[in-house]
C-alpha positions as CSV (number, residue, x, y, z in Angstrom):
1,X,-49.2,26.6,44.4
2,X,-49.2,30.2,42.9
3,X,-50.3,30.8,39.3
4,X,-49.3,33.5,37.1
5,X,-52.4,35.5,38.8
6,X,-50.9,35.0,42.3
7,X,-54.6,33.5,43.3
8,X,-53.4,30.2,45.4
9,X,-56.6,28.1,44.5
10,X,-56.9,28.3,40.6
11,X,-54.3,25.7,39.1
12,X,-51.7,27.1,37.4
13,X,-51.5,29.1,34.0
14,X,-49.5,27.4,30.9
15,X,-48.4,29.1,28.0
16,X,-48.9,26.3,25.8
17,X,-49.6,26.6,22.2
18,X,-51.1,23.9,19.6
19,X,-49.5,24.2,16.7
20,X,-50.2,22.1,13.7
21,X,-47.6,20.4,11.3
22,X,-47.4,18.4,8.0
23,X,-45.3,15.5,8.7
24,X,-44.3,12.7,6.2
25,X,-46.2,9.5,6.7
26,X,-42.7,7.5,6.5
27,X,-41.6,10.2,9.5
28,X,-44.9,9.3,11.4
29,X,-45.0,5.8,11.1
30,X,-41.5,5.5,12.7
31,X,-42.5,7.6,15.4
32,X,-45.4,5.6,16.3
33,X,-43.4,2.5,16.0
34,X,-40.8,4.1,19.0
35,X,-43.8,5.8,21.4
36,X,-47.3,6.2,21.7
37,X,-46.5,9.6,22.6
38,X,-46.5,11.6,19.4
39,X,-47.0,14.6,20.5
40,X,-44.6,14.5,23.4
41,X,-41.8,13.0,20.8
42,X,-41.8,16.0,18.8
43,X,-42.2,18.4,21.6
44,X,-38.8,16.6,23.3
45,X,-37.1,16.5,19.8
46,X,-37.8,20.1,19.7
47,X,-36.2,21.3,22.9
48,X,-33.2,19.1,22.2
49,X,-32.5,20.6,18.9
50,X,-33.1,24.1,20.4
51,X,-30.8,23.4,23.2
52,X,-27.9,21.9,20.8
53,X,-28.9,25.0,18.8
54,X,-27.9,27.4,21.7
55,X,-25.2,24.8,22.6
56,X,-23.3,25.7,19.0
57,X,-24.1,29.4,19.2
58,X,-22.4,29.7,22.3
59,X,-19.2,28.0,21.1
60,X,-19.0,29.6,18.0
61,X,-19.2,32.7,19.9
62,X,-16.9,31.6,22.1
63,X,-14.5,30.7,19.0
64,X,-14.9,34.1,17.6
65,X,-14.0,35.8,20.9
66,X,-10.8,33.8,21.2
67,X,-9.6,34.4,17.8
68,X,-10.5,38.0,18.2
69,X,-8.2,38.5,21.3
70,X,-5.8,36.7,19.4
71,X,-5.4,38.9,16.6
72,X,-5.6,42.1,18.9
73,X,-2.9,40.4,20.7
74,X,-1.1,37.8,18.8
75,X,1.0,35.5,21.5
76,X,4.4,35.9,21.8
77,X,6.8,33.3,21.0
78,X,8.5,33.2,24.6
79,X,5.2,32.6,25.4
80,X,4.9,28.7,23.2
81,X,8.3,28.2,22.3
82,X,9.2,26.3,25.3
83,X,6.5,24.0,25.3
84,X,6.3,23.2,21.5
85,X,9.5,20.5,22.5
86,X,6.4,18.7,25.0
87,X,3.8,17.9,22.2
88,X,3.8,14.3,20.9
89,X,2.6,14.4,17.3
90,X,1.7,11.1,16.3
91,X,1.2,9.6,13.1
């Protein structure tokens, strides 16, 4: 294995960071009652938030992008008019 040095026998090189946090006791103590793994709980709890984070950026953005196309070219009607008579609206 390769690390960041390209030197194949010294283990690899992590970018890891300790980083201390105040965290309510009532948070803690359910915490500890679902792992023994604090540390790794919070680290996973991060990266999912980030990722549903990036998840919800990239659909807003896509959101804006379609309703910017739309107003720079609004659809026709010949375009939806013959399929508004195939939606089901139900109550």
């Amino acid at each position: 294995m390769l690390n960041s040095g390209g030197d194949q026998k010294s283990p690899p090189v992590f970018n890891d960071m300790t980083v201390q946090i105040e965290i309510d006791e009532d948070i803690v103590s359910k915490v500890d009652s679902i792992t023994s793994d604090r540390a790794g709980f919070i680290r996973r709890a991060i990266v999912k938030e980030l990722s549903r984070k990036e998840r919800r950026s990239s659909s807003e953005e896509i959101d804006r992008d379609i309703i910017e196309s739309y107003t720079r070219q609004p659809q026709l009607p010949e375009e939806y008019e013959p399929w508004q008579d195939e939606q089901v609206w139900e109550d």
